[in-house]
C-alpha positions in Angstrom: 7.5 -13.8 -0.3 7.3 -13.5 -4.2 9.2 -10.9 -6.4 8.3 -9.7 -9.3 9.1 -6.5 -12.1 6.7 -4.3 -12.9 7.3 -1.8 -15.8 6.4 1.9 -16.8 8.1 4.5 -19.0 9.3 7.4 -16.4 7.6 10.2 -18.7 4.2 8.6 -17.5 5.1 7.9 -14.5 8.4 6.8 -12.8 10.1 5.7 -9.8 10.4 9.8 -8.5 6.9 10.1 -9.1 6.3 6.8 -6.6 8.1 8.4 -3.8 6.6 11.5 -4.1 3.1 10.0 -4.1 4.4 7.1 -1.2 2.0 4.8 -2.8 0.2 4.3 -6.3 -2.4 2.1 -7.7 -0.9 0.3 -10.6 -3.6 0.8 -13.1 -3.7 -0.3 -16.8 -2.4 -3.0 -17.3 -4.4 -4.9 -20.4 -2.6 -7.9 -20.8 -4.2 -10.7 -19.5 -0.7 -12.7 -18.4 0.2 -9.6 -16.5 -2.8 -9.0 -14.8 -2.5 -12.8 -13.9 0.3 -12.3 -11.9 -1.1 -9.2 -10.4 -3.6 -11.7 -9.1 -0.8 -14.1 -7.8 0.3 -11.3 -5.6 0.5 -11.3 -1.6 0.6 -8.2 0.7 3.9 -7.8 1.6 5.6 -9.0 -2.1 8.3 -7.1 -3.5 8.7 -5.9 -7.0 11.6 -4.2 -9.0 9.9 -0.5 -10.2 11.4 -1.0 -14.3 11.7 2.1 -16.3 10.7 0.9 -19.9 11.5 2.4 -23.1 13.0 5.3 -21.6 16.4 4.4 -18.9 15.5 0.6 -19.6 16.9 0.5 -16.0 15.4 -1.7 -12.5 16.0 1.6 -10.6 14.0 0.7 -7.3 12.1 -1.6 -5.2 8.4 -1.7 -4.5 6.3 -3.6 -1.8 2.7 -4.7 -2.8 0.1 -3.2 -0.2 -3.0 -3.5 -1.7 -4.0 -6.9 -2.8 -5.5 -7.1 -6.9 -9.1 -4.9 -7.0 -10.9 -3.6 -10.8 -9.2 -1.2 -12.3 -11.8 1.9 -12.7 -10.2 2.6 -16.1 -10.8 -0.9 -17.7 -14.8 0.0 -19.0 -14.7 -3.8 -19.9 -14.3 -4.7 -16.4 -12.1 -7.7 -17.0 -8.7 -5.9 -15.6 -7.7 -5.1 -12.3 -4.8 -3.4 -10.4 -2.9 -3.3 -7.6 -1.2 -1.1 -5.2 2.5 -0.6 -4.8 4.7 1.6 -2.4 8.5 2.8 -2.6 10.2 0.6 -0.4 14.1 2.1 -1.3 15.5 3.2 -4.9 18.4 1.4 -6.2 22.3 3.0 -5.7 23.1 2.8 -9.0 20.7 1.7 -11.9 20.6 -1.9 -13.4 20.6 -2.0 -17.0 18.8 -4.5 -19.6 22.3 -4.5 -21.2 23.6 -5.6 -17.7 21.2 -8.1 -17.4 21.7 -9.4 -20.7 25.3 -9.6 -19.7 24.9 -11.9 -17.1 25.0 -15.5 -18.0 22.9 -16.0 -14.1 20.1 -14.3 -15.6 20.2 -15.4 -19.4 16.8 -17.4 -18.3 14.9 -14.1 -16.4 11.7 -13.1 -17.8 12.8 -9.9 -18.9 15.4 -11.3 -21.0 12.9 -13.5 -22.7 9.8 -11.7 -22.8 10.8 -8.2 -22.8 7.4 -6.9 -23.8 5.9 -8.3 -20.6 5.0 -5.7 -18.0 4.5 -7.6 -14.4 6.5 -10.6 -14.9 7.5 -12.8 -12.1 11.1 -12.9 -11.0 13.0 -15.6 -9.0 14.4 -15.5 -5.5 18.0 -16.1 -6.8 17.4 -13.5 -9.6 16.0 -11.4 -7.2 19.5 -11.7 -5.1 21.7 -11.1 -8.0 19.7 -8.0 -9.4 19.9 -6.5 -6.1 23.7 -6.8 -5.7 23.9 -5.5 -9.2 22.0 -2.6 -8.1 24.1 -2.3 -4.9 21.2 -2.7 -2.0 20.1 -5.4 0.1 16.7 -6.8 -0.7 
Protein backbone atom coordinates (compact mmCIF):
# COMPACT_ATOMS: atom_id res chain seq x y z
CA UNK A 1 0.00 0.00 0.00
CA UNK A 2 0.96 3.76 -0.85
CA UNK A 3 -0.07 6.86 1.07
CA UNK A 4 -0.37 9.91 -0.02
CA UNK A 5 -2.09 13.85 0.82
CA UNK A 6 -4.36 15.18 -1.13
CA UNK A 7 -5.53 18.83 -0.59
CA UNK A 8 -8.73 21.13 -0.88
CA UNK A 9 -9.89 24.32 0.82
CA UNK A 10 -13.02 23.14 3.14
CA UNK A 11 -15.22 26.09 1.61
CA UNK A 12 -15.09 24.06 -1.72
CA UNK A 13 -15.28 21.08 -0.51
CA UNK A 14 -14.02 19.43 2.78
CA UNK A 15 -13.63 16.52 4.77
CA UNK A 16 -17.69 16.84 6.17
CA UNK A 17 -18.66 17.23 2.70
CA UNK A 18 -16.69 13.56 1.91
CA UNK A 19 -18.64 11.78 4.47
CA UNK A 20 -21.75 13.08 3.67
CA UNK A 21 -21.32 12.25 0.03
CA UNK A 22 -19.34 8.54 1.20
CA UNK A 23 -17.32 8.87 -1.87
CA UNK A 24 -16.17 11.74 -4.42
CA UNK A 25 -14.42 11.93 -7.54
CA UNK A 26 -11.38 14.10 -7.07
CA UNK A 27 -11.62 16.30 -10.01
CA UNK A 28 -9.44 19.24 -11.01
CA UNK A 29 -6.47 18.87 -10.43
CA UNK A 30 -4.19 20.71 -13.35
CA UNK A 31 -0.91 20.16 -12.34
CA UNK A 32 0.74 17.78 -14.23
CA UNK A 33 3.12 16.32 -11.02
CA UNK A 34 -0.06 15.81 -9.20
CA UNK A 35 -2.02 14.24 -11.61
CA UNK A 36 1.21 11.90 -11.90
CA UNK A 37 0.74 10.62 -8.76
CA UNK A 38 -2.95 10.30 -9.22
CA UNK A 39 -1.76 7.86 -11.82
CA UNK A 40 0.69 6.04 -9.40
CA UNK A 41 -2.29 5.16 -7.41
CA UNK A 42 -3.62 1.51 -6.43
CA UNK A 43 -7.22 0.58 -5.23
CA UNK A 44 -7.06 0.28 -1.86
CA UNK A 45 -4.21 3.39 -1.14
CA UNK A 46 -4.77 5.66 1.57
CA UNK A 47 -4.47 9.33 1.50
CA UNK A 48 -4.59 12.14 4.26
CA UNK A 49 -7.89 14.47 3.18
CA UNK A 50 -5.69 18.19 3.80
CA UNK A 51 -7.66 21.23 4.31
CA UNK A 52 -5.63 23.98 2.48
CA UNK A 53 -5.70 27.56 2.96
CA UNK A 54 -8.46 27.44 5.22
CA UNK A 55 -7.60 24.95 8.80
CA UNK A 56 -4.24 24.11 7.03
CA UNK A 57 -4.97 20.83 9.04
CA UNK A 58 -4.57 16.65 7.81
CA UNK A 59 -8.07 16.18 9.44
CA UNK A 60 -9.01 12.63 7.93
CA UNK A 61 -8.08 9.66 5.97
CA UNK A 62 -9.20 8.61 2.54
CA UNK A 63 -8.97 5.23 0.67
CA UNK A 64 -8.67 5.31 -3.17
CA UNK A 65 -11.54 3.24 -4.86
CA UNK A 66 -11.57 4.21 -8.18
CA UNK A 67 -8.38 3.89 -10.13
CA UNK A 68 -7.16 7.39 -12.36
CA UNK A 69 -10.05 7.94 -15.35
CA UNK A 70 -10.37 11.78 -17.57
CA UNK A 71 -11.64 14.23 -15.63
CA UNK A 72 -14.89 15.58 -17.57
CA UNK A 73 -14.01 19.08 -16.56
CA UNK A 74 -10.45 19.16 -18.19
CA UNK A 75 -11.83 20.28 -22.04
CA UNK A 76 -8.06 19.73 -22.90
CA UNK A 77 -8.36 16.16 -22.08
CA UNK A 78 -4.90 15.84 -20.69
CA UNK A 79 -6.08 15.53 -16.79
CA UNK A 80 -7.71 12.91 -15.00
CA UNK A 81 -9.07 12.08 -11.55
CA UNK A 82 -9.65 9.72 -9.18
CA UNK A 83 -12.00 8.53 -6.66
CA UNK A 84 -11.66 8.70 -2.93
CA UNK A 85 -13.94 7.54 0.12
CA UNK A 86 -13.92 8.63 3.96
CA UNK A 87 -12.27 5.93 5.56
CA UNK A 88 -12.27 7.66 9.43
CA UNK A 89 -11.71 11.54 10.31
CA UNK A 90 -8.79 12.35 12.48
CA UNK A 91 -9.39 12.84 16.65
CA UNK A 92 -7.88 15.93 16.80
CA UNK A 93 -6.49 17.84 13.70
CA UNK A 94 -2.75 17.92 12.59
CA UNK A 95 -1.41 21.17 11.87
CA UNK A 96 1.22 22.43 9.12
CA UNK A 97 2.67 24.27 12.24
CA UNK A 98 2.82 20.69 13.92
CA UNK A 99 4.34 19.28 11.16
CA UNK A 100 6.78 21.79 10.69
CA UNK A 101 7.53 21.20 14.31
CA UNK A 102 8.66 17.87 14.01
CA UNK A 103 12.20 17.31 13.12
CA UNK A 104 10.79 13.40 11.78
CA UNK A 105 9.03 15.15 9.15
CA UNK A 106 11.34 18.17 8.27
CA UNK A 107 11.86 16.10 4.83
CA UNK A 108 7.79 15.41 4.02
CA UNK A 109 6.52 16.83 0.93
CA UNK A 110 4.29 19.09 2.40
CA UNK A 111 6.94 20.79 4.24
CA UNK A 112 8.85 21.24 1.08
CA UNK A 113 6.46 21.71 -1.61
CA UNK A 114 3.56 23.17 0.09
CA UNK A 115 1.85 24.24 -3.08
CA UNK A 116 1.66 20.68 -4.20
CA UNK A 117 -1.86 19.10 -4.07
CA UNK A 118 -1.55 15.04 -4.26
CA UNK A 119 1.91 14.61 -3.04
CA UNK A 120 3.13 11.23 -2.02
CA UNK A 121 3.81 10.51 1.61
CA UNK A 122 6.08 7.87 3.31
CA UNK A 123 5.13 4.85 5.34
CA UNK A 124 7.07 6.15 8.39
CA UNK A 125 5.51 9.68 7.84
CA UNK A 126 2.41 8.07 7.34
CA UNK A 127 2.87 6.43 11.06
CA UNK A 128 3.97 9.52 12.73
CA UNK A 129 1.05 11.83 11.22
CA UNK A 130 -1.34 9.41 12.33
CA UNK A 131 -0.24 9.25 16.03
CA UNK A 132 -0.12 12.98 15.83
CA UNK A 133 -3.62 12.84 14.79
CA UNK A 134 -4.42 10.24 17.51
CA UNK A 135 -5.83 7.20 15.16
CA UNK A 136 -4.48 4.11 13.90
CA UNK A 137 -3.79 3.97 10.22
Amino acid sequence: MKYWLMKSEPSVYGWDDLVKDKRTSWSGVRNHQASNNMKAMQQGDRAFFYHSNEGLAVVGIMEICKLYYPDPSDEAGKFGMVDVKPVLPMKQPVTMAEIKKSPKLKDMVLVKNSRLSVQPVTAEEWKLVCQMGGVKG
